[in-house]
N, C-alpha and C positions, 0 to 999 in steps of 0.2 A: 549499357547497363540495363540488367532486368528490370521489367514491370516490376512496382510494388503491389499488394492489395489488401485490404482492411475487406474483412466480413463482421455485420453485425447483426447477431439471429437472436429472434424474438419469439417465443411461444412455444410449443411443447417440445420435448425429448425426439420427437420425428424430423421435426425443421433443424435441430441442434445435429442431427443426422445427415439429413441433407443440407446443411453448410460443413460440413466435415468433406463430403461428397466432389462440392464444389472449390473446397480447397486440395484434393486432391487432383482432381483434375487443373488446377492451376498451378500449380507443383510440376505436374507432369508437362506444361504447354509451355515453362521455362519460367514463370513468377515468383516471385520469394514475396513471402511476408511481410508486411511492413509493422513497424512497433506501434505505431498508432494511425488513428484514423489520415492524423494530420500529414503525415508523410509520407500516404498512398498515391499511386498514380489511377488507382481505381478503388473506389467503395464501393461494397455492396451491402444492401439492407434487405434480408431473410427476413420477411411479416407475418407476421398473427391475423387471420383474421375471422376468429371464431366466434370472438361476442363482440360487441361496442367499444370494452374497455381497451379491447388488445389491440382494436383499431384505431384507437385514437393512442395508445403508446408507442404505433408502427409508425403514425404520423408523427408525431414530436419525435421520436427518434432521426426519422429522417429530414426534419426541417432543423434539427441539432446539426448532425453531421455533414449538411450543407453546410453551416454556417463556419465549420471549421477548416473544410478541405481545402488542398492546398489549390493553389488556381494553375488552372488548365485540366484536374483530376475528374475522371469521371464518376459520376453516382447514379447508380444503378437499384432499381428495385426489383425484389423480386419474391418468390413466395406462395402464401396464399392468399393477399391481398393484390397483389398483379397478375395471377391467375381469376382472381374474383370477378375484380373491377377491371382491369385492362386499361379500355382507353379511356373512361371515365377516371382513371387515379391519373393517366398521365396528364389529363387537362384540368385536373384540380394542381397537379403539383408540378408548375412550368419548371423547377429549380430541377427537376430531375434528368436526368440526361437519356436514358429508358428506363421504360415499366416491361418488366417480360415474364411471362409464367416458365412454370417447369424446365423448358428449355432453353434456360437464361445462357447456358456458356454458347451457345449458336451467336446469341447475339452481343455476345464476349469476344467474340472471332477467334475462340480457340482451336487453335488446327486441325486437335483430333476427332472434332465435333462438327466440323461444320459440314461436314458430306450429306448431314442431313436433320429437318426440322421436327423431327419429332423424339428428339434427346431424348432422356431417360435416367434422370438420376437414381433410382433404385437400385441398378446392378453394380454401376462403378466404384472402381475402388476408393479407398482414401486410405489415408498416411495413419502411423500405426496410431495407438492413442495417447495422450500427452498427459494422463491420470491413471491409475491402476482400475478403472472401471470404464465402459463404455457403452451407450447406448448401439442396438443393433437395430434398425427396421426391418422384418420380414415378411411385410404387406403393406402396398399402398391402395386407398379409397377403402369405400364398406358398400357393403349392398345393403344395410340398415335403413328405414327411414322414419328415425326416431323426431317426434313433432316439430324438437325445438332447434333441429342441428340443420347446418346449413352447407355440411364440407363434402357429400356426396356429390354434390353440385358442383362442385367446382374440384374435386379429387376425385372424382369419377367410384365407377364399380370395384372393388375389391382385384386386385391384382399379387396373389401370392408368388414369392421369389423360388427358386430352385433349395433346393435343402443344399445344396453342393455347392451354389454360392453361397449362401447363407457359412456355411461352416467355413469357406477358405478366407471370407472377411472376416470373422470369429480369428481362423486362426493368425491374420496378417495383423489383429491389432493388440495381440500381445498385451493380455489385459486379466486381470485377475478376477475380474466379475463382468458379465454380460448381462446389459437389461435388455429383454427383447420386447418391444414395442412393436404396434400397429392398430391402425383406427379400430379393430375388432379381431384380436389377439386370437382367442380359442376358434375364430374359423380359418384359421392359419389350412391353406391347402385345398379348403370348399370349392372354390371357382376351379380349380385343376383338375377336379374327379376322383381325387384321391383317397375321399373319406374326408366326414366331419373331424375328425381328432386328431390328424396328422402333427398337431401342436406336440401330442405328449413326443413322438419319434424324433418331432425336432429338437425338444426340451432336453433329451437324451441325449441325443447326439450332440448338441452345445454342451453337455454336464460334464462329457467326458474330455475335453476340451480345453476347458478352465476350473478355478475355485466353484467359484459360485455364476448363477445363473438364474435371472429373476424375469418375474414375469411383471410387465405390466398393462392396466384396461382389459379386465377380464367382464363379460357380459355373464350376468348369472345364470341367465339360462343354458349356458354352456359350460356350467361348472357340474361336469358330469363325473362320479365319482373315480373312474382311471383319471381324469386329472387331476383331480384334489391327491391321490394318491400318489401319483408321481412325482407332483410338487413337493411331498412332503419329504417323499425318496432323497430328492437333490439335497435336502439339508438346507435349504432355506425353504419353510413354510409360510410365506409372505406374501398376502391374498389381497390383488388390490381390484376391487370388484366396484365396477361400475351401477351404482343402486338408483341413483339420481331422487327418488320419493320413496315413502314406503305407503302412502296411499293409492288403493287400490284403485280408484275412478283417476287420480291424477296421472299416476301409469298408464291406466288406458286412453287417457287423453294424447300423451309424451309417444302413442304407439310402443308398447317396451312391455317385457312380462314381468310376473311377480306382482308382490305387496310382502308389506312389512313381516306379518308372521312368515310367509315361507321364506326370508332373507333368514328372519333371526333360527328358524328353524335348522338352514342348512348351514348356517353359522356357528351353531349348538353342535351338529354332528362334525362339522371338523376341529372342534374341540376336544370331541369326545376321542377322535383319531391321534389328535395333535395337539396334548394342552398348551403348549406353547405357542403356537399360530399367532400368526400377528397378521392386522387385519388394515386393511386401508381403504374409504370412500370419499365420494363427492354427492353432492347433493344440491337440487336447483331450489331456489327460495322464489317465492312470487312467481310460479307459473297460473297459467291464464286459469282463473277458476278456483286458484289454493284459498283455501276456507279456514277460519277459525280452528276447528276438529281437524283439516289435514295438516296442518303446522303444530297443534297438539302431538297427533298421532309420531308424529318426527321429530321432535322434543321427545315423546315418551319410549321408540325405537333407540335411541341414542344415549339417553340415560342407560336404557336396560340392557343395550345389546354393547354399549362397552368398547367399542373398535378403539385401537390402537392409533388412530392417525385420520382426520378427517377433513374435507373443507367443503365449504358452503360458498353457492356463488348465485349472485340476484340474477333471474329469467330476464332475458336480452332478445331482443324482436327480430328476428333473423328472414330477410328477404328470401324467397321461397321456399321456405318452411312451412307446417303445417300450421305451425300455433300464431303467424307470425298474425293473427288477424281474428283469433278468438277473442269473445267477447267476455267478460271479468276478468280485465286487466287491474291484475291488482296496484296499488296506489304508491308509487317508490318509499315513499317514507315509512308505511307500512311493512314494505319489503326490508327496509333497513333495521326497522327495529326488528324483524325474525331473524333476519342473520347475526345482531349483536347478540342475541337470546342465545342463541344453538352455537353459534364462536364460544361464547363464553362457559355456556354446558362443557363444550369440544374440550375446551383448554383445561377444565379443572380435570376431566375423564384424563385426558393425554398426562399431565403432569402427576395425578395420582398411581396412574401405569410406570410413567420413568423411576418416579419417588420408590417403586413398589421393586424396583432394580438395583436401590442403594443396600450395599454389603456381597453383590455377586461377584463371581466371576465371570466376564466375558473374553471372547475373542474377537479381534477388532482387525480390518482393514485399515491399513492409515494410507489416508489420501492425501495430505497435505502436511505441511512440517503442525504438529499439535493437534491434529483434527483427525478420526477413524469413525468408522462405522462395524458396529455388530451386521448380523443377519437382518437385522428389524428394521434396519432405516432405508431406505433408498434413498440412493445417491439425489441430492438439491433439493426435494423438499419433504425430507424426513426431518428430526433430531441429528444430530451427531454425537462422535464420544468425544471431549475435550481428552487430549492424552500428553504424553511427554514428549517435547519439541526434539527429546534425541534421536527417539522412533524411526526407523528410517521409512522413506512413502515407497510403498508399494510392498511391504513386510505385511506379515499378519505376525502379531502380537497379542499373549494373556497380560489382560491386565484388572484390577480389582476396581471396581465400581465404587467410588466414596462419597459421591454427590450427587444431586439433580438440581439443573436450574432450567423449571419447566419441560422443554420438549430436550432438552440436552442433559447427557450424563456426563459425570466429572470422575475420570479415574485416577490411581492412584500416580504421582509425578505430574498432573495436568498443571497449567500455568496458566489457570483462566483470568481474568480481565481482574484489573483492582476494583474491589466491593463487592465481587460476586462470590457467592457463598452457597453453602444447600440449603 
């Protein structure tokens, strides 16, 4: 009887890629799936390890799923917490059976991999997608060295994919929207010689492809106006721009360009291109130095500049990082109370935006039996459109917008939860 194996992946759109990666090649080496973790003969746990929090959820996840596996089953970590930490994780966590970076199927003993130790999951295939959208990576590491980031280090320098691979995984996963991901998206192609912009040829060439085709972690200094225009081309305008402050000394601290007027400036102009642009950022709360007036300034950026979709996340002390040892470290409690401020800004801007949707017509992606998405959401941590459970997944359907609850629209036939209302 085959191997069974249980994957469990933690942390962005890229690791959700590379566990697709390493289930295809388990597929390929004779494994089938198992239904749960419990009735694996092998687990694997795909880790986070970007700030503190995702670290300590890579860990209870994996001290959970010890606790269930069946006995004799192995548990395996791997990721960018076993690329990080190594043998430092493995002698914090005896329960585990190996800790291995990158080239976790070598020490899988998958046959088609083991000729050699420096695997590579970027190129490999995987199995088609099991949703009508999918995440695509076409670069792994960054040559970035932005203050407070720690993944260069352990994901190395920027290594772009072939456009010719890139489009034959496109077309093997048989999916109606592509997100293309990578640690620094618009320098898609830089390290090969290719030209700074090879992004927009690739974006093209994915458009023609499928439905739709989104972008995401764009660096605004590379939001050069052939891209903004191309994006717009595709027919989804869906700008999700990594801003992280809009004060100008705290940027220059973060190493990163910009400040808050030339964001909201070049925000204003693809407005003016594309009044419908929908906009998405992040933003660090309590980096080393944030003053009274810079958490002002980002308060008054956010109010006025309106984005569609945002999240805020407390500065977290990243072992060889720049900032990891600057001095005005601001006080967590402090910290806490700026991100309840700017959440709660977020959420009335985000809801006043969906509310500003009730009476349209859209067209919707349905992902799930009752659940679509317009242009405007990306897939897991957007909004969705609540719709009609007869819908069938993987259809695009018109349907009329008659509600909002919060970051979610309710269309017409939706079957939303009892009590909920617009």
């Amino acid at each position: 009887m085959a191997e069974q194996f249980w994957i469990e992946t933690l942390g962005c759109p890229k690791n959700q890629v590379d566990s697709d990666k390493l289930v295809g090649t388990m597929l390929a080496d004779g494994m089938t799936p198992a239904d749960s973790a419990e009735e694996a003969d092998i687990v694997v746990v795909n880790t986070c390890a970007f700030v503190e929090q995702a670290r300590q959820e890579s860990i209870d996840t994996i001290l959970g799923l010890d606790s269930v596996r069946a006995p004799g089953a192995r548990l395996v970590v791997t990721g960018c917490m076993a690329e990080r930490y190594g043998e430092e994780l493995a002698e914090a966590l005896p329960e585990v059976d190996s800790v291995v970076g990158f080239g976790v199927p070598v020490t899988l003993g998958l046959s088609r991999v083991t000729q050699t130790s420096t695997f590579d999951l970027l190129n490999l295939p995987r199995p088609k997608s099991t949703s009508p959208w999918a995440y695509v990576k076409v670069a792994e590491g960054c040559d970035r060295a932005c203050g407070f980031c720690a993944i260069p280090t352990f994901r190395g320098k920027q290594r772009s994919r072939e456009i010719d691979h890139i489009l034959a995984e496109v077309a093997s996963l048989d999916a109606h929207e592509i997100v293309l991901v990578a640690q620094d998206l618009a320098a898609f192609g830089r390290d090969q010689g290719v030209g700074e912009r090879s992004i927009v040829p690739l974006m093209n060439a994915v458009a023609e492809q499928t439905d739709r085709v989104r972008l995401l972690y764009l660096y605004p200094s590379d939001l050069t106006d052939e891209l903004i225009d191309a994006i717009c081309l595709t027919g989804v305008p869906y700008f999700d721009l990594s801003l992280q402050h809009v004060s100008k000394s705290l940027l220059r601290s973060m190493k990163r360009w910009g400040d808050g007027e030339r964001f909201a400036a070049r925000i204003a102009d693809i407005r003016r291109r594309e009044p419908g642009a929908v906009f998405r950022s992040n933003f660090i709360v309590g980096y080393p130095g944030e003053t009274e007036e810079d958490h002002d300034q980002l308060l008054r950026f956010v109010e006025g500049v309106r984005l569609d979709w945002c999240g805020f996340f407390p500065f977290s002390r990243e072992d060889g990082t720049y900032a990891v040892d600057l001095p005005d470290q601001v006080p967590a409690e402090l910290v806490a109370e700026r991100l309840a401020e700017l959440s709660e800004l977020q959420d009335r801007i985000t809801a006043a935006k969906r509310d500003e949707m009730i009476g349209s017509t859209v067209e919707v992606l349905v992902d799930s039996p009752g659940i679509g998405r317009t242009w405007r959401e990306a897939p897991e941590i957007d909004g969705i459109v609540m719709v009609s459970p007869d819908l069938a997944v993987g259809s695009f359907a018109i349907v009329d917008i008659i509600g909002a609850l919060g970051p979610d629209l309710i269309a017409a036939g939706a079957e939303p939860a009892a009590g909920e209302s617009s």
